[in-house]
C-alpha positions in Angstrom: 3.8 105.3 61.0 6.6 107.7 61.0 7.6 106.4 64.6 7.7 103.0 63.6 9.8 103.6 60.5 12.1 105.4 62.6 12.6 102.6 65.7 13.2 100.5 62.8 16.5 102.0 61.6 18.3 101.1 64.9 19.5 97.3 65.3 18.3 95.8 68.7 21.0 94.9 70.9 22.2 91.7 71.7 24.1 89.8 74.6 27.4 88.6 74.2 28.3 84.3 73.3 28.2 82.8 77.1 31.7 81.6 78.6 31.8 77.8 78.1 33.3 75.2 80.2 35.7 74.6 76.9 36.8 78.3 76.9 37.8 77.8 80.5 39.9 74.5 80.0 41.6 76.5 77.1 42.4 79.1 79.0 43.4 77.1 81.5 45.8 75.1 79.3 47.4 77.7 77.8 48.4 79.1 81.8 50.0 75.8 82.4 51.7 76.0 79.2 53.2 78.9 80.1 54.0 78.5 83.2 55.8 75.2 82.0 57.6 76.8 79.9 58.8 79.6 82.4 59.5 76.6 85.2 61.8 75.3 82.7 63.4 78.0 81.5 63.9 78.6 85.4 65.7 74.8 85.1 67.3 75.6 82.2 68.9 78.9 84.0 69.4 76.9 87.3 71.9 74.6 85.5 73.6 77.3 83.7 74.4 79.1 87.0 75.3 75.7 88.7 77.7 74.4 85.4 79.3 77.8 85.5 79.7 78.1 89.2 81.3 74.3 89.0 83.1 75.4 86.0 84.6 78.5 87.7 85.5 76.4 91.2 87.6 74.4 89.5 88.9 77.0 87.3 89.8 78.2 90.5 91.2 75.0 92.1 93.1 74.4 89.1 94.9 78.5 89.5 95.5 77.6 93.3 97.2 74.3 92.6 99.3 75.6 90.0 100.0 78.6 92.5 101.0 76.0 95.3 103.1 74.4 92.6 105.3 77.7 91.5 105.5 78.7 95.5 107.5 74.9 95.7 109.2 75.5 92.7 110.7 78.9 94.3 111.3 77.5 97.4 113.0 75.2 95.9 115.3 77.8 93.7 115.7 79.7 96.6 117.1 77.1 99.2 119.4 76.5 96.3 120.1 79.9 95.5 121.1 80.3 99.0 123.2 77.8 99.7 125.3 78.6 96.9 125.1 81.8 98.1 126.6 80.9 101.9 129.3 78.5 99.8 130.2 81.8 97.7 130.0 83.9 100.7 132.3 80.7 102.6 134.9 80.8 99.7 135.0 84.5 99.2 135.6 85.3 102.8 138.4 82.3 102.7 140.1 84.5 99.7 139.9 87.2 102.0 141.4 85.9 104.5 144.1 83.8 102.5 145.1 87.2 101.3 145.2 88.9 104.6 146.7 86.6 106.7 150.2 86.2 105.4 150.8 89.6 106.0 150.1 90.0 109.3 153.4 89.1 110.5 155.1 91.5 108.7 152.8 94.3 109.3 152.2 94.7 112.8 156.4 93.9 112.9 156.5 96.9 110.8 154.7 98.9 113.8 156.7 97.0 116.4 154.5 94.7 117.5 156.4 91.9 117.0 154.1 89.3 116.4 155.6 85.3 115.7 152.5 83.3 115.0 149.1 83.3 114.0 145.8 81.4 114.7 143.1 81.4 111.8 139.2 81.0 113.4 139.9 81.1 117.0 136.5 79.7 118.6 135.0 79.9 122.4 131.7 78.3 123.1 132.1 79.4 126.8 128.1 80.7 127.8 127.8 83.6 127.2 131.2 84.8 125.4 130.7 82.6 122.4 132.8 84.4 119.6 135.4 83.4 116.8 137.9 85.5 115.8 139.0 85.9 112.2 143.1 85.8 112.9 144.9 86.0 116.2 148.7 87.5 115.9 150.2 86.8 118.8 153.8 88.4 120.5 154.6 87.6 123.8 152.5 88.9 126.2 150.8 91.2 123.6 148.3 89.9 120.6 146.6 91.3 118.0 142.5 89.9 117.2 141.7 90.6 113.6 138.5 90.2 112.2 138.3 90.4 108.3 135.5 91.1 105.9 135.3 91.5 102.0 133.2 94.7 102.6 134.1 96.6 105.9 130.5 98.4 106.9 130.4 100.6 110.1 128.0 98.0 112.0 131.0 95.4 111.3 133.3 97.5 113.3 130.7 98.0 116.0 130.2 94.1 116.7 133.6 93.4 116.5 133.8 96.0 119.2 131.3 94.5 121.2 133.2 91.2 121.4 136.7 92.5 121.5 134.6 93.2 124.9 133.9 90.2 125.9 137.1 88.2 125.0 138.7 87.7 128.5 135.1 85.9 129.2 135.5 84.1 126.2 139.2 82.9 126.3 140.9 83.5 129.7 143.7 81.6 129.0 144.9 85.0 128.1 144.8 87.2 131.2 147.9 88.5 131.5 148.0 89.6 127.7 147.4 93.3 125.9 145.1 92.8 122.9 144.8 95.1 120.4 142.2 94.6 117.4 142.3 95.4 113.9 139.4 95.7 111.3 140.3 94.2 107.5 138.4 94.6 104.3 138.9 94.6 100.8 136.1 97.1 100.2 135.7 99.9 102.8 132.5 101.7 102.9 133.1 105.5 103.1 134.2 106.9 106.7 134.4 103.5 108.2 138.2 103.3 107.9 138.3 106.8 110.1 135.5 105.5 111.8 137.5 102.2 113.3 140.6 104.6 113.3 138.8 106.8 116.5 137.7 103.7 118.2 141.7 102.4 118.4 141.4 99.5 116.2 144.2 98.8 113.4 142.4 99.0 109.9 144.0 96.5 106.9 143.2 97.6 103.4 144.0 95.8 100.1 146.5 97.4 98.3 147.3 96.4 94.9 148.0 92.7 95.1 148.4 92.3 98.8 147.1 94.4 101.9 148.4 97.3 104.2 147.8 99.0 107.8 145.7 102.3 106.8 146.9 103.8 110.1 149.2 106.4 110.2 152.4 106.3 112.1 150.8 108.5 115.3 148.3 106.2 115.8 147.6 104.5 119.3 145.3 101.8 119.2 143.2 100.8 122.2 143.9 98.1 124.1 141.8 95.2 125.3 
């Protein structure tokens, strides 16, 4: 009796409810649910990406055309800017010239050279010896090429050098002639005066209101 009383205490176990065909469907529902849901999220976040992309393209399309357009604009301004530019460069260098040339005569008569008349841009388009010269004083068998600047640098003095070279080639009318050459230049950058001074060229300066030969009275200038 006592055994009996005692197996009786204990609840018997039981097996669990069977899986039905119902709780599979369900379960099966719900998967597909979810994974709806996640493939259109994924949709959703496709056509983000692809609205934003698009969005940024011609965000960017929009920054390159208006780019293209301020490139034209300062082309534009710049072409300008430089031809005003050449046509204040043009006028300046007219000034410059306007001032130095009517005292040519009287300054290289001053040194002897006694120059009657004067040519303003000589040109030569011969091959090879193409040149101009600024203003061309000329005395008998003797003349005198100037070349004028507003601002006389050294590299000035060096071209004009190279083509006070080359000037029989470029005008051989003038064989039998003694050319000297002068440098002229409102401004003078420092040492270039001395500088065309050792190389035997004249140099014109301004001077107040009017111009005058920097050379002193020993000078001998080169001849060409």
């Amino acid at each position: 009796m006592e055994i009996t009383s005692t197996l009786h205490r204990y609840p018997t176990p039981t097996m669990a409810d069977p899986v039905t065909i119902a709780d599979i469907y369900a379960l099966f529902q719900t998967s597909q649910a979810e994974a709806d849901r996640r493939a259109a999220e994924a949709d959703r976040r496709l056509v983000a990406l692809n609205a934003d992309a698009d969005r940024r393209a011609a965000d960017a399309d929009r920054r390159a055309a208006e780019a293209e357009q301020r490139l034209q604009r300062l082309e534009r301004v710049a072409a300008n800017t430089s031809r005003e530019v050449a046509g204040l460069t043009t006028r300046w260098g007219q000034f410059v010239e306007n001032l130095v040339a009517p005292a040519v005569i009287r300054l290289f008569q001053e040194r002897g050279i006694e120059v009657q008349e004067i040519s303003r841009r000589m040109q030569s388009k011969r091959p090879g010896a193409e040149m101009e010269i600024d203003i061309f004083a000329v005395d008998g068998d003797v003349a005198v090429a100037i070349e004028v600047k507003s601002r006389l640098g050294r590299q000035d003095v060096d071209d004009f050098l190279a083509r006070l070279g080359r000037f029989r080639q470029a005008f051989p009318h003038y064989p039998g002639y003694r050319i000297y050459g002068a440098v002229a230049g409102i401004e003078v950058d420092e040492g270039v005066d001395r500088y065309a001074y050792q190389q035997g060229l004249f140099v014109i300066k301004q001077t107040g209101d009017t111009v005058a030969l920097a050379n002193d009275r020993a000078f001998q200038p080169a001849a060409w």
